[in-house]
N, C-alpha and C positions, 0 to 999 in steps of 0.2 A: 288675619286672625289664625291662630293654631290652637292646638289641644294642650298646650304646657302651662302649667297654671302659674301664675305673676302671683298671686293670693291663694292660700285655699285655708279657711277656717270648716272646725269640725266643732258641732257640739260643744258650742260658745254660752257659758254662765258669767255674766258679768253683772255685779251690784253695783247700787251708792250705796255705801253701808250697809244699812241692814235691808235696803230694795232691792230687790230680785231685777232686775231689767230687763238681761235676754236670757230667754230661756231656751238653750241647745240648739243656736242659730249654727247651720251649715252657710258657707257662702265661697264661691269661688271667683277668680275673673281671672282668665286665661291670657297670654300676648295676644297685643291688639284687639280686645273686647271691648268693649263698652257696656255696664250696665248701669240701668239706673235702680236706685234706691228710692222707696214711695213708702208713703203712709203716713196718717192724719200726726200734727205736733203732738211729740213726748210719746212716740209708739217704740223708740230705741233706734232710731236711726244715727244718729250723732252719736251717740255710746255704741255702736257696731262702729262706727267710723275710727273712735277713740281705740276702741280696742285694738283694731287692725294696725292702726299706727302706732301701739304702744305708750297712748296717754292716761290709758285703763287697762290693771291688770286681770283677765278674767281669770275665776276660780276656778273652772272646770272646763277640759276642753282644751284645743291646739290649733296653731296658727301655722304654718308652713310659707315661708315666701321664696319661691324661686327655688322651690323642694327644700331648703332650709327648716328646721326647726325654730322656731322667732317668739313660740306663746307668748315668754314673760320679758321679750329684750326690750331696750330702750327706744326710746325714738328714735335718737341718731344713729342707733344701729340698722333701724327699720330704714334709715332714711338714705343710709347709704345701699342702700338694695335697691336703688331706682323710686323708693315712692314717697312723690309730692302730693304736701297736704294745701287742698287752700281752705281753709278754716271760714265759719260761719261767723262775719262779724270781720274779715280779711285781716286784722291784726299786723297793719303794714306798721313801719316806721314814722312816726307821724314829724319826728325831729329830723328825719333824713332826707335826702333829695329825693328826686324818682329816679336818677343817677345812682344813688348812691344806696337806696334799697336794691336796686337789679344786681351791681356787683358784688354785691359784700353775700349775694346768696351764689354768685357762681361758682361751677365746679363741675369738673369730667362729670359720665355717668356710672353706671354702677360696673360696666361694661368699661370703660374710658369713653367714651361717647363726646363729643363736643358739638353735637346739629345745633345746640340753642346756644349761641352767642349773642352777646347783647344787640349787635346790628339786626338779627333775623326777630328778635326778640319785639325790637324798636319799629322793623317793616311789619308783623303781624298785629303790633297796637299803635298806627302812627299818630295817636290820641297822647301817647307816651312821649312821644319822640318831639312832639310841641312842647312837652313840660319838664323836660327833661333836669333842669335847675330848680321847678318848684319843691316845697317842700308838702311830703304828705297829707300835712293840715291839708292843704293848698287845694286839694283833690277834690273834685266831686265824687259821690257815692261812686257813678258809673267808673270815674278813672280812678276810684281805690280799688274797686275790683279788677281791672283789668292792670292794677302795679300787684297785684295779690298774683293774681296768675301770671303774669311775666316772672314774676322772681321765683316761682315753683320751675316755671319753664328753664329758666337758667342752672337747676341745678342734671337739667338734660335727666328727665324722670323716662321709666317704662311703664310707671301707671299714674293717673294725673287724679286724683280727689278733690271733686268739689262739693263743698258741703254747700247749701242752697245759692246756687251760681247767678239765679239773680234779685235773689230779696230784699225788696225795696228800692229796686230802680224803676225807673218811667219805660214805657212801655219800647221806645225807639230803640232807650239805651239795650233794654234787656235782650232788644233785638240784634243789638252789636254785640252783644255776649256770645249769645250763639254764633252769628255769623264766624267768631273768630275761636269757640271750643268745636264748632267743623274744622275749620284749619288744621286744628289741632289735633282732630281724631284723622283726620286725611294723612298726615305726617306719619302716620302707625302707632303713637302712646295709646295705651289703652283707658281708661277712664271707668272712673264710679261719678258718677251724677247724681245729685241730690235737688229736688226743686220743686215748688208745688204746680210746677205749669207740665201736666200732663204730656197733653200733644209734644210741645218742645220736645220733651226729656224722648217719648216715645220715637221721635224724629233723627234723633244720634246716637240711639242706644241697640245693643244687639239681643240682650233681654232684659226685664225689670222684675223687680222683686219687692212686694210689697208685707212690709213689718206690723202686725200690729199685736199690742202688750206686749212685744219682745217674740214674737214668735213668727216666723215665715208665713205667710196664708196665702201666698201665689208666687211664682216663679213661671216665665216664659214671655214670649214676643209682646210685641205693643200690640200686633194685630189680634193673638190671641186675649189677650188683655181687653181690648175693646167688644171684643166677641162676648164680656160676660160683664154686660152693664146693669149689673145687680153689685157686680164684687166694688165696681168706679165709684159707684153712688153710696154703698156701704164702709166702704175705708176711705177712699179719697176727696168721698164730697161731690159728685162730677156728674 
């Protein structure tokens, strides 16, 4: 991890219309960081997600990627900056193969980078590598998420977004989750994490940062974090 920041939003105002969401959210993640992103449904996490990626334009306020100025650019301008999104709901190809979703997202990195080729791709989810001809229907929950995140990997990211990385899987599976977003944070990407299983996210993240009505109300370690089990049991439930 270094001090150069991958991300840095300042004083972030982003609506749905006439709703106010976040109100003057700072947020940065540096190479090679890991943070995770916490706080009870509909607190603004997924619209700070939006915004970052350029799927929401915030009104007030600046986004910097890679010391870049990016507030109001597109996504695929965002995207060719190194950062992969995996979306809540994974949003795979459900009429393509798991073939045929991995390549049609490959590409250098923002850098030329090519560490994620479809074969390294294929040995980090070999769940993948057995169904490589089925077609997304085809998938279970656990192996759409893991074609969700293989195909962000293929576009060889510096920061890797998962918006709730394992919502709605069986407990083994969501354990193969992790096992293989370690892999992933081991490789050097840096990551934002989204998920409501505490401990997990605390376990691969270097700090966490909890949202609530749009506003920041902690920032710092897991360990810190657990040090103030008034704030767990107030915003996260826990």
């Amino acid at each position: 991890m270094t001090d150069r920041p991958i991300i840095e939003a300042r004083e972030l105002h982003t609506y749905y219309g006439a709703s106010h969401i976040l109100h003057g959210v700072d947020f940065t993640v540096r190479a090679g960081e890991a943070v995770g992103l916490m706080g009870r449904n509909g607190m603004g996490k997924t619209t700070l997600i939006r915004s970052l990626t350029g799927h929401l334009s915030s009104r007030r306020g600046e986004i910097k990627i890679n010391g870049r100025m990016m507030t109001h650019a597109a996504p695929h301008l965002i995207a060719r900056q190194g950062i992969a999104y995996v979306p809540e709901g994974r949003a795979i190809f459900a009429n393509l193969t798991v073939k045929e979703n991995l390549v049609m997202a490959a590409r250098p990195g923002a850098h030329g980078e090519h560490d994620w080729t479809l074969a390294r791709v294929l040995q980090t989810f070999p769940r993948l590598a057995e169904r490589l001809t089925h077609g997304g229907q085809q998938l279970s929950g656990g192996e759409q998420q893991m074609l969700s995140i293989g195909r962000a990997l293929m576009t060889n990211p510096t920061l890797l977004i998962l918006d709730e990385a394992t919502e709605g899987l069986a407990p083994l599976i969501a354990q193969e989750i992790w096992r293989m977003i370690r892999a992933i944070r081991e490789s050097g990407i840096a990551a934002i994490i989204v998920d409501k299983n505490f401990a997990a996210v605390s376990a691969h993240t270097n700090r966490n940062v909890i949202l609530v009505k749009g506003r920041v109300v902690f920032e710092g370690t897991g360990d810190e974090l657990k040090a103030q089990p008034e704030l767990l049991r107030q915003h996260l439930g826990i």
